[in-house]
mmCIF file of the N, C-alpha and C atoms, coordinates in Angstrom:
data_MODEL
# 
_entry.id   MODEL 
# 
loop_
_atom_site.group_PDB 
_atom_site.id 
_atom_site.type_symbol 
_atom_site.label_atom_id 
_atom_site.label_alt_id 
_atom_site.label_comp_id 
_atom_site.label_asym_id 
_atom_site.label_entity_id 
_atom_site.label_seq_id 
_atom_site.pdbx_PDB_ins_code 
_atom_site.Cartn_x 
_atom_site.Cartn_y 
_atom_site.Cartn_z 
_atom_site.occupancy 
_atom_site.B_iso_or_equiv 
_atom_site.pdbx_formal_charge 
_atom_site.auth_seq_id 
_atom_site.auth_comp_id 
_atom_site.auth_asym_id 
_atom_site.auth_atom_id 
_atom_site.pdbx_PDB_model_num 
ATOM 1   N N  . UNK A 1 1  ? 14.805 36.864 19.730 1.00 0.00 ? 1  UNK A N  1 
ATOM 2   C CA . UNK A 1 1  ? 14.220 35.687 20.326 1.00 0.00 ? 1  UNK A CA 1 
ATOM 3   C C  . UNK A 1 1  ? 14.401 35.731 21.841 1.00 0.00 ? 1  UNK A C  1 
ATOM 4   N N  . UNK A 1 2  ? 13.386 35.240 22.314 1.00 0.00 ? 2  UNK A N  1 
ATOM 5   C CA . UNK A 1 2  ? 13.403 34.928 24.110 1.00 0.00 ? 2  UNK A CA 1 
ATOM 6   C C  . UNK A 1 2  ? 14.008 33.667 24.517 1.00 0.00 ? 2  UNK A C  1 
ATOM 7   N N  . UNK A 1 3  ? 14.136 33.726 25.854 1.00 0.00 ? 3  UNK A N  1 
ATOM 8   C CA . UNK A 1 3  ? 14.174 32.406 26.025 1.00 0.00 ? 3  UNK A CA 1 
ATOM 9   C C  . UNK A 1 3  ? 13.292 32.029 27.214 1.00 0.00 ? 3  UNK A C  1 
ATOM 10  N N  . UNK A 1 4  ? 12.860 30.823 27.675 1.00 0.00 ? 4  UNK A N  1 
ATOM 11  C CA . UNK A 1 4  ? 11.735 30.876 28.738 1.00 0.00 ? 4  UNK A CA 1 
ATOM 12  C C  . UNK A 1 4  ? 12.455 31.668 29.936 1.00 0.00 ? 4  UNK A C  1 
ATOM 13  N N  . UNK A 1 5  ? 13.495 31.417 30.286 1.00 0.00 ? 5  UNK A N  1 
ATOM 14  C CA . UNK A 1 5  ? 14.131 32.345 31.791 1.00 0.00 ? 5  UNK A CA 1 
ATOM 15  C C  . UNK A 1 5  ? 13.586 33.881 31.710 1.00 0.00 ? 5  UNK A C  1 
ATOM 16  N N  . UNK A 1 6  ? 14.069 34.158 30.495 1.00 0.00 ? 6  UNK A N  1 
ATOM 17  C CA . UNK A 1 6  ? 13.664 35.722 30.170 1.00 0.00 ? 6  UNK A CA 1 
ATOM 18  C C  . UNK A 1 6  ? 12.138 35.639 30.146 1.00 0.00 ? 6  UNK A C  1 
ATOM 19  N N  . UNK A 1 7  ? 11.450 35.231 29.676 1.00 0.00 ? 7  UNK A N  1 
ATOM 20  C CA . UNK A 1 7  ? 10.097 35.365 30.089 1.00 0.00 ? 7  UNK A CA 1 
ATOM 21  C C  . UNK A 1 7  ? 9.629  35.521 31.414 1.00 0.00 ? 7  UNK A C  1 
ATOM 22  N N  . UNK A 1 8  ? 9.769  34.179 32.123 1.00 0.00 ? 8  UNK A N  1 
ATOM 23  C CA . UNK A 1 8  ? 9.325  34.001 33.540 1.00 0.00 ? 8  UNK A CA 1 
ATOM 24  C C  . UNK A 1 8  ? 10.106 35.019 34.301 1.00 0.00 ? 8  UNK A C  1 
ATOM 25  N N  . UNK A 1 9  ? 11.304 35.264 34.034 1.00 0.00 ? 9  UNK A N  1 
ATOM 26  C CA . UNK A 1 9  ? 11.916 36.592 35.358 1.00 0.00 ? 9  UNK A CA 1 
ATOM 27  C C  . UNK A 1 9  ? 11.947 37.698 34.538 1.00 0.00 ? 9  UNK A C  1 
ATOM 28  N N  . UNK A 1 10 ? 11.109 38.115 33.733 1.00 0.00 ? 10 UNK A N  1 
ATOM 29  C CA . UNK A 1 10 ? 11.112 39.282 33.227 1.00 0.00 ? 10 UNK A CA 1 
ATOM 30  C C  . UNK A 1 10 ? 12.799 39.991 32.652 1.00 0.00 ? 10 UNK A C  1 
ATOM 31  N N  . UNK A 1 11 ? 13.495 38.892 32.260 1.00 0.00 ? 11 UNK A N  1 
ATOM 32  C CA . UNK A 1 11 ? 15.030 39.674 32.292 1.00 0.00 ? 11 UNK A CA 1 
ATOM 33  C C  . UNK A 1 11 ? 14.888 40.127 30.535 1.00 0.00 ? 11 UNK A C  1 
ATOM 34  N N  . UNK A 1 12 ? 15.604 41.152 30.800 1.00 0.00 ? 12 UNK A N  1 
ATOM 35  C CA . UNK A 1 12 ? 15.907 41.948 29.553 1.00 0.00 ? 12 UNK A CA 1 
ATOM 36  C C  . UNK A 1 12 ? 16.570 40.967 28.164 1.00 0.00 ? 12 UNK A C  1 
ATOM 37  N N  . UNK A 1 13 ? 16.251 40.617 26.759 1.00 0.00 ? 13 UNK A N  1 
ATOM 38  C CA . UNK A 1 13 ? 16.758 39.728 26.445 1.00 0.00 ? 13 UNK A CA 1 
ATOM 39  C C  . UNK A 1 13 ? 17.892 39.714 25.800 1.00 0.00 ? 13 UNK A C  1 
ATOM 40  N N  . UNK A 1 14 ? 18.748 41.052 26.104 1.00 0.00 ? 14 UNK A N  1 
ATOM 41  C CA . UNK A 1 14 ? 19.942 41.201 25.747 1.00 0.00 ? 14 UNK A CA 1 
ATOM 42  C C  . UNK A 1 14 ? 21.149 41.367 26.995 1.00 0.00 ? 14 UNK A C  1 
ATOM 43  N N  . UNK A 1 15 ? 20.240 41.101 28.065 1.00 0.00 ? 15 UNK A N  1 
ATOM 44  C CA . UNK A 1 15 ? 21.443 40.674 29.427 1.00 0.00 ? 15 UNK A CA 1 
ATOM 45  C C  . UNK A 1 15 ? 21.312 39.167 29.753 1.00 0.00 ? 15 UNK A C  1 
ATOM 46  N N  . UNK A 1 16 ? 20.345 38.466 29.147 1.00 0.00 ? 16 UNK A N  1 
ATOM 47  C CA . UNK A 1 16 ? 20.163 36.735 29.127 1.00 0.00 ? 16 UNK A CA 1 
ATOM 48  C C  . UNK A 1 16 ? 21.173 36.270 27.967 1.00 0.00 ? 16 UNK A C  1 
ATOM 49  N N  . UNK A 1 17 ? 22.321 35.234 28.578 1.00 0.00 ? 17 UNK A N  1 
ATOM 50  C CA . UNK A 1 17 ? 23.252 34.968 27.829 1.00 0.00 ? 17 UNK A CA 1 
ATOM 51  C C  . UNK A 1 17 ? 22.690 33.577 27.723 1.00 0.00 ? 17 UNK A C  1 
ATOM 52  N N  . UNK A 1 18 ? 21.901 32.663 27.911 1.00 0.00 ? 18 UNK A N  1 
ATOM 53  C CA . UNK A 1 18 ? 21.355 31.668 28.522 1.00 0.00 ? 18 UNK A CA 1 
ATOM 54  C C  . UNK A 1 18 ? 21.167 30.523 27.245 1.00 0.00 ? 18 UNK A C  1 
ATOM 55  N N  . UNK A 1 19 ? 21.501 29.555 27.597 1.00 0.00 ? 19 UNK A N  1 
ATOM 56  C CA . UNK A 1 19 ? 21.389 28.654 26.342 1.00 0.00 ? 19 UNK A CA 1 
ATOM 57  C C  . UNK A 1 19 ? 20.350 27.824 26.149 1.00 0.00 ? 19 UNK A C  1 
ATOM 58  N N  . UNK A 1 20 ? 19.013 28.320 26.757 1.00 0.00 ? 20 UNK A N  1 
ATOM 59  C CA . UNK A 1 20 ? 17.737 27.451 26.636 1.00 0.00 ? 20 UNK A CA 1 
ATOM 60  C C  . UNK A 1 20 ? 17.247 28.143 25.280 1.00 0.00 ? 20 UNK A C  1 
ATOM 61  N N  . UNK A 1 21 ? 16.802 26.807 25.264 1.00 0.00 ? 21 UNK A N  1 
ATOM 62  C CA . UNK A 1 21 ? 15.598 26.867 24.105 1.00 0.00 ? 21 UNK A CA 1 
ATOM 63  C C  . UNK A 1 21 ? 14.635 27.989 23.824 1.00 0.00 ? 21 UNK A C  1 
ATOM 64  N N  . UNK A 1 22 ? 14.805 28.540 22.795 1.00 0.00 ? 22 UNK A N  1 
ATOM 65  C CA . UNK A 1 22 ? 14.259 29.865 22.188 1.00 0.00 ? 22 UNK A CA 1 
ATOM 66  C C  . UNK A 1 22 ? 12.847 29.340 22.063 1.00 0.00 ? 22 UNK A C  1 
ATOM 67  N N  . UNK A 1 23 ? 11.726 30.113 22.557 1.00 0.00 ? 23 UNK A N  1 
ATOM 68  C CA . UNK A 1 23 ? 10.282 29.699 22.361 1.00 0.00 ? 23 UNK A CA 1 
ATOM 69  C C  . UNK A 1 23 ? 9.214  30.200 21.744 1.00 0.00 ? 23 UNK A C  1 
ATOM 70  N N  . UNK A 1 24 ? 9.957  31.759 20.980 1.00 0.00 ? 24 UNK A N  1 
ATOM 71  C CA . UNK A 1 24 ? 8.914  32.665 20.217 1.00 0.00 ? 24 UNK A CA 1 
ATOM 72  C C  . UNK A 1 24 ? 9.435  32.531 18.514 1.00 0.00 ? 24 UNK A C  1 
ATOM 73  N N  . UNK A 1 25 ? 8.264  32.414 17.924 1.00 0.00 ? 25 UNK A N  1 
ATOM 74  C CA . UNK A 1 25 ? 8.589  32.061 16.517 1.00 0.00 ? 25 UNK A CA 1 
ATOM 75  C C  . UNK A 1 25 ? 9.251  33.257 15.811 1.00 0.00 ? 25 UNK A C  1 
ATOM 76  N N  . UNK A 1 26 ? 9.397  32.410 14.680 1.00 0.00 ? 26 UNK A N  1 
ATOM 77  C CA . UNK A 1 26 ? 10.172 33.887 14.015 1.00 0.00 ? 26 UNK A CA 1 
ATOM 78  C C  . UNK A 1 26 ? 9.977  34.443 13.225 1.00 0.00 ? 26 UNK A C  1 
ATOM 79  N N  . UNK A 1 27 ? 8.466  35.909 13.343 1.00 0.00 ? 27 UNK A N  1 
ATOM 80  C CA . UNK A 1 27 ? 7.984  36.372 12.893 1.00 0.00 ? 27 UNK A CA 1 
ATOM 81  C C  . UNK A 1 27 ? 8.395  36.628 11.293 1.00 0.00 ? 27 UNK A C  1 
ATOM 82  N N  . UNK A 1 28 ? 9.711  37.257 11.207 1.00 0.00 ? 28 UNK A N  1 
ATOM 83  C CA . UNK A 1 28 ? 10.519 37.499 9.863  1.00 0.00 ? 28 UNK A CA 1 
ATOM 84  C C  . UNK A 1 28 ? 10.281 36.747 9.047  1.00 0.00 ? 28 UNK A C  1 
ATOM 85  N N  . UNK A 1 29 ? 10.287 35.398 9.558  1.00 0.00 ? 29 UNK A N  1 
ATOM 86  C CA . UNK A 1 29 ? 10.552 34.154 8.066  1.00 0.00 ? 29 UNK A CA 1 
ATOM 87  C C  . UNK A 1 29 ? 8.777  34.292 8.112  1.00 0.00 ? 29 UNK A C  1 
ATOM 88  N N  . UNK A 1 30 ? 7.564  34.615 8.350  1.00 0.00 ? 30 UNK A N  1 
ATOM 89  C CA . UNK A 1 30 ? 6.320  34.352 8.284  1.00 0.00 ? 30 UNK A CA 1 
ATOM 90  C C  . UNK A 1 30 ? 6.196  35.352 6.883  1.00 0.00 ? 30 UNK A C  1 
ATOM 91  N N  . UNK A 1 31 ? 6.917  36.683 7.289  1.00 0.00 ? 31 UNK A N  1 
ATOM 92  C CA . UNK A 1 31 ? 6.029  38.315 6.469  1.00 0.00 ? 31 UNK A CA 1 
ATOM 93  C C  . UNK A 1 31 ? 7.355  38.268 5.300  1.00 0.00 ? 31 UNK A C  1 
ATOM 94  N N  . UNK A 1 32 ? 7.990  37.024 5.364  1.00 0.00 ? 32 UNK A N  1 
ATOM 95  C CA . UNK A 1 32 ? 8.917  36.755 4.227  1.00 0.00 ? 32 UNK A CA 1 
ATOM 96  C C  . UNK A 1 32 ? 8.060  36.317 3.161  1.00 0.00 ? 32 UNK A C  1 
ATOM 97  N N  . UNK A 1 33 ? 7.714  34.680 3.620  1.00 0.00 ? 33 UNK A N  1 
ATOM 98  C CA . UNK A 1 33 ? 6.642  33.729 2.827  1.00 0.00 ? 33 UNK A CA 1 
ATOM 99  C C  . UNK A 1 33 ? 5.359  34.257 2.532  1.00 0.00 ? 33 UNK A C  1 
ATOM 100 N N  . UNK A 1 34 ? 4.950  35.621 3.054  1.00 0.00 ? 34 UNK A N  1 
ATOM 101 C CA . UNK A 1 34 ? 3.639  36.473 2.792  1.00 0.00 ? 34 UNK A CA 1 
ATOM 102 C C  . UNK A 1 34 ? 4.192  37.120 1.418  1.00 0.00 ? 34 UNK A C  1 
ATOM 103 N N  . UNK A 1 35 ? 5.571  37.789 1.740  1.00 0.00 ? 35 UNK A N  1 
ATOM 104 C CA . UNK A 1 35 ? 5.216  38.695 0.643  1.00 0.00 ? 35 UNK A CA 1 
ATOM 105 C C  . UNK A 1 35 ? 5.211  37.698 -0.600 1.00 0.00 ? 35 UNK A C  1 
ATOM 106 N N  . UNK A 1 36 ? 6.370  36.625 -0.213 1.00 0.00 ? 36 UNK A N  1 
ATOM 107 C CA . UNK A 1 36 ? 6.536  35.586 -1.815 1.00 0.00 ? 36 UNK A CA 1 
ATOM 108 C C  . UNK A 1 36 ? 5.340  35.087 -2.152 1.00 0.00 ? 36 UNK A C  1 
ATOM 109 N N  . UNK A 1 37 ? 4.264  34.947 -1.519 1.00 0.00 ? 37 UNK A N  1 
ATOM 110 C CA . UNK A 1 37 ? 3.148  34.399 -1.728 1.00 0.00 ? 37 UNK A CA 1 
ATOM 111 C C  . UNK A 1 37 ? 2.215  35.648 -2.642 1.00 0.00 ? 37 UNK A C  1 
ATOM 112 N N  . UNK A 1 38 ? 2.141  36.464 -1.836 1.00 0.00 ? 38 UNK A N  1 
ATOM 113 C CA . UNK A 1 38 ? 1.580  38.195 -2.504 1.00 0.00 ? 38 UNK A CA 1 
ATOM 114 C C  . UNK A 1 38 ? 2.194  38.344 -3.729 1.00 0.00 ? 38 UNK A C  1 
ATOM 115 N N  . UNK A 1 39 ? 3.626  38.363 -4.489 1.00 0.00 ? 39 UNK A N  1 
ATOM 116 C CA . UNK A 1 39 ? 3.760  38.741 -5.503 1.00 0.00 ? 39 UNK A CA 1 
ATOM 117 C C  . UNK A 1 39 ? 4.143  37.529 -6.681 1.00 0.00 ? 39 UNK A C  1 
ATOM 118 N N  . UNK A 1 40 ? 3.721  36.369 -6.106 1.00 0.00 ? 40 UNK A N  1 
ATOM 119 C CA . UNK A 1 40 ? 3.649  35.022 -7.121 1.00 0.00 ? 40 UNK A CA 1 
ATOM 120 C C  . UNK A 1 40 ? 1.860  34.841 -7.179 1.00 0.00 ? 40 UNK A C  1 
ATOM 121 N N  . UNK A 1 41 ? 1.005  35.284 -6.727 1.00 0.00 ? 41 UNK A N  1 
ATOM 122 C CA . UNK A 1 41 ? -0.359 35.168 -6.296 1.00 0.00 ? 41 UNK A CA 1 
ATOM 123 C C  . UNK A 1 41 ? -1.026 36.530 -5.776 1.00 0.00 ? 41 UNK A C  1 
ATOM 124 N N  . UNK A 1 42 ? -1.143 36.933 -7.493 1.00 0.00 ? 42 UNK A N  1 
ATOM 125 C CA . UNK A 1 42 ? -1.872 38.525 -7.223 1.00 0.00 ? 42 UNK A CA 1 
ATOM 126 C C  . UNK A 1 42 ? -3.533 38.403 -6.987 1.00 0.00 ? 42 UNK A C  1 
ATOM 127 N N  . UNK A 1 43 ? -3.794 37.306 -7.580 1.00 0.00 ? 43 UNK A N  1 
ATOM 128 C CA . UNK A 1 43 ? -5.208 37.531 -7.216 1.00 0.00 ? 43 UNK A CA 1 
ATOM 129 C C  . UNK A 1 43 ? -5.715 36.818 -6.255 1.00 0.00 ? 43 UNK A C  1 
ATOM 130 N N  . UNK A 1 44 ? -4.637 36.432 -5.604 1.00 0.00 ? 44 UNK A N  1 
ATOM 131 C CA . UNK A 1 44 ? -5.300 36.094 -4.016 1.00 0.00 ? 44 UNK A CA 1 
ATOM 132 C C  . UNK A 1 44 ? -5.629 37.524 -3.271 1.00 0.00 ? 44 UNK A C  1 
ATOM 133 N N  . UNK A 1 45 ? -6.759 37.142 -2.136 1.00 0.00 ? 45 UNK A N  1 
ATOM 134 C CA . UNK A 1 45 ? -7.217 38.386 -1.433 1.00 0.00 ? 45 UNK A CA 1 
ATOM 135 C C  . UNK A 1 45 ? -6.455 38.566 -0.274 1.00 0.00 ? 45 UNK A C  1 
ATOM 136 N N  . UNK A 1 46 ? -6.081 39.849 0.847  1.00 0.00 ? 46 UNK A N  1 
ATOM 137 C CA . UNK A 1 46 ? -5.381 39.241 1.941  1.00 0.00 ? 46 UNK A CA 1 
ATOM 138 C C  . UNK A 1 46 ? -5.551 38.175 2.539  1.00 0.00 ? 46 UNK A C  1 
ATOM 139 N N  . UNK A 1 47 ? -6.682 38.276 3.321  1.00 0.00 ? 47 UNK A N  1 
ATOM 140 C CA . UNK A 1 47 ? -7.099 36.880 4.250  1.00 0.00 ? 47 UNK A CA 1 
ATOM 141 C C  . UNK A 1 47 ? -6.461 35.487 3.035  1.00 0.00 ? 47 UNK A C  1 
ATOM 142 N N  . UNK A 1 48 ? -6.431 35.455 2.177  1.00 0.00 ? 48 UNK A N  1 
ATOM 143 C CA . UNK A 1 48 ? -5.917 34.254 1.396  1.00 0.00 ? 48 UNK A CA 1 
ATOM 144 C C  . UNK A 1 48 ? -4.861 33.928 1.038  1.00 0.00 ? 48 UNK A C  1 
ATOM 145 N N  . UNK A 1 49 ? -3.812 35.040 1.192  1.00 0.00 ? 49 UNK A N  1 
ATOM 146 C CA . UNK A 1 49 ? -2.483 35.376 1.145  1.00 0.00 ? 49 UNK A CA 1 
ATOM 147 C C  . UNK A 1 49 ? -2.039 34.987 2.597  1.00 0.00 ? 49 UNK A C  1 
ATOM 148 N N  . UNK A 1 50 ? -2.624 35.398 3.716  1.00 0.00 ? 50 UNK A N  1 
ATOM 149 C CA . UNK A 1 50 ? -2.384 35.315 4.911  1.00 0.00 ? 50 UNK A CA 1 
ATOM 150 C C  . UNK A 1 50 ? -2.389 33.989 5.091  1.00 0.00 ? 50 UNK A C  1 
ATOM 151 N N  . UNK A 1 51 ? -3.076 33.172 4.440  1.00 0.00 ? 51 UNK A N  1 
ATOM 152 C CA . UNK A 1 51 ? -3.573 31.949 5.345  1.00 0.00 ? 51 UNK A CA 1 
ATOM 153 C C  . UNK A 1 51 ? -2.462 31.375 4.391  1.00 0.00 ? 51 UNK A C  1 
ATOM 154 N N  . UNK A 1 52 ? -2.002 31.145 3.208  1.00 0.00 ? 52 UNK A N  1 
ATOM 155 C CA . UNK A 1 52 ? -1.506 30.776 2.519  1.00 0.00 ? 52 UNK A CA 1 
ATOM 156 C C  . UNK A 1 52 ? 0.094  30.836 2.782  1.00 0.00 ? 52 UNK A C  1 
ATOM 157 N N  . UNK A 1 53 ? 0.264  31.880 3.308  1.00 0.00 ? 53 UNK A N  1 
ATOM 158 C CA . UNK A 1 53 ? 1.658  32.036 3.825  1.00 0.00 ? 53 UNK A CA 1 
ATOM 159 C C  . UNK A 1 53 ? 2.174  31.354 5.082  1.00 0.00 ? 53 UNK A C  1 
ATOM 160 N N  . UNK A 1 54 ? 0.904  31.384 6.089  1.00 0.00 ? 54 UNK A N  1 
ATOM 161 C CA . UNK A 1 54 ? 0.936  30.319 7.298  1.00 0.00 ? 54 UNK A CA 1 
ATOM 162 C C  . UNK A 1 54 ? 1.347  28.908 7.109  1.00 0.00 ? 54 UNK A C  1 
ATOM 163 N N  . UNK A 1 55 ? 1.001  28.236 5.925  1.00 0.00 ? 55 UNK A N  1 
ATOM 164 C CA . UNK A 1 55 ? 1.180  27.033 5.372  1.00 0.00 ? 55 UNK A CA 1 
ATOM 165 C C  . UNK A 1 55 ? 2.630  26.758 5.107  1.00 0.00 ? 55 UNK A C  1 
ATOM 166 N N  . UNK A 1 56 ? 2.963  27.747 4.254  1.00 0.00 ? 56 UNK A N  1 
ATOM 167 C CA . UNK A 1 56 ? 4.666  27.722 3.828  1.00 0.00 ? 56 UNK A CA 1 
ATOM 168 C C  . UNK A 1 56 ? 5.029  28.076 5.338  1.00 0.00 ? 56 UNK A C  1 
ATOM 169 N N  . UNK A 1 57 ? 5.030  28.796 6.231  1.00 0.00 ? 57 UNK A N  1 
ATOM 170 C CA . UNK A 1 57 ? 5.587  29.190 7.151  1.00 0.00 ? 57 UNK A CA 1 
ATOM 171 C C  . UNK A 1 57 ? 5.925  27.951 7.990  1.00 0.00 ? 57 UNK A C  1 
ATOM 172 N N  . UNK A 1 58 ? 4.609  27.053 8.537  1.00 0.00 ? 58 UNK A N  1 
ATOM 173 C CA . UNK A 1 58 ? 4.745  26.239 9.043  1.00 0.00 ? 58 UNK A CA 1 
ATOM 174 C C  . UNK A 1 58 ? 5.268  25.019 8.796  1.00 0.00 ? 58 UNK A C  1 
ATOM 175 N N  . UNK A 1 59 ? 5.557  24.458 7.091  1.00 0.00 ? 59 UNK A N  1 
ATOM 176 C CA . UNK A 1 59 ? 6.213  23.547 6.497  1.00 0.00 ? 59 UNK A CA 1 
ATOM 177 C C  . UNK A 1 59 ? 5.330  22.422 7.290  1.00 0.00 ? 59 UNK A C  1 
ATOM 178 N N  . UNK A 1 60 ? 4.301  22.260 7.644  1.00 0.00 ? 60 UNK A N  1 
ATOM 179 C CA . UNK A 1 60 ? 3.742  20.735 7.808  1.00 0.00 ? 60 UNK A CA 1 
ATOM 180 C C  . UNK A 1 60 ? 2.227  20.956 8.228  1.00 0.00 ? 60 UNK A C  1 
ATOM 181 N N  . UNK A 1 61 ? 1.352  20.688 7.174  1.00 0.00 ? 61 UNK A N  1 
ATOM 182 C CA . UNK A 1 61 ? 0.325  20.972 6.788  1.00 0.00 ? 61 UNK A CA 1 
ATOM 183 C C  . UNK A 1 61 ? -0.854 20.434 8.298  1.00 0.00 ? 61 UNK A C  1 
ATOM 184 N N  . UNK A 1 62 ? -0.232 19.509 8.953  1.00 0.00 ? 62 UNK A N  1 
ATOM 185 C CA . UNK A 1 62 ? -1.069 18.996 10.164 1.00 0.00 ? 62 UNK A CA 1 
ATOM 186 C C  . UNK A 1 62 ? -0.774 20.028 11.099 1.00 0.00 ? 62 UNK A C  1 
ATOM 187 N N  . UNK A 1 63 ? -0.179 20.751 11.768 1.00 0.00 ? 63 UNK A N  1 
ATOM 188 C CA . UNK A 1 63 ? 0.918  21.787 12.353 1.00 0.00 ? 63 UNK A CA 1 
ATOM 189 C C  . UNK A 1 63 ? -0.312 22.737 12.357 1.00 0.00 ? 63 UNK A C  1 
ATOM 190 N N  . UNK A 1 64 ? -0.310 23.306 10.559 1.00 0.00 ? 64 UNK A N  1 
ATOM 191 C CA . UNK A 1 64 ? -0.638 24.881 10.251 1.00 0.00 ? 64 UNK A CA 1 
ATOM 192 C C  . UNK A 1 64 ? -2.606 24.631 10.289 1.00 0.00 ? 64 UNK A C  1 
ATOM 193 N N  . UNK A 1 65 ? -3.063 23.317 9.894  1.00 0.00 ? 65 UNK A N  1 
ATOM 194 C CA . UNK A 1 65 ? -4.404 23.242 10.724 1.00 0.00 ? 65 UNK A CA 1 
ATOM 195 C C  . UNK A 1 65 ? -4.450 23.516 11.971 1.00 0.00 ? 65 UNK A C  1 
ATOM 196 N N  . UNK A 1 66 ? -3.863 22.834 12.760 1.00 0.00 ? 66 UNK A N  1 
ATOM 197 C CA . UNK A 1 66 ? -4.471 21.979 13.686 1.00 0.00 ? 66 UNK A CA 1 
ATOM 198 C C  . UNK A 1 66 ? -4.413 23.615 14.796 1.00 0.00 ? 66 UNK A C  1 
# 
């Protein structure tokens, strides 16, 4: 995870000890809820798996529209 300092000054994000607010999601828990979605829901197609996993990912259905 980043944090905005490390973004804006380009600092490396393992020499930022910095206690701001982390601002990049966290990919892992997304291609987690993909695969649980993929092997509870075989006959979904990717694109339907994909979109489907976005939903669980995001936990609030106004969020994962909007």
């Amino acid at each position: 995870m980043f944090c905005l300092r490390c973004i804006v000054a380009n600092v490396c994000p393992f020499v930022c000890r910095s206690n701001f607010t982390t601002i990049l999601p966290d990919v892992g828990a997304y291609w987690t809820a993909y695969e649980q979605i993929s092997e509870l829901n075989v006959h979904l197609n990717t694109f339907e798996r994909l979109w489907a996993a976005w939903y669980q990912y995001m936990e609030n259905d106004t969020l994962a529209t909007g």
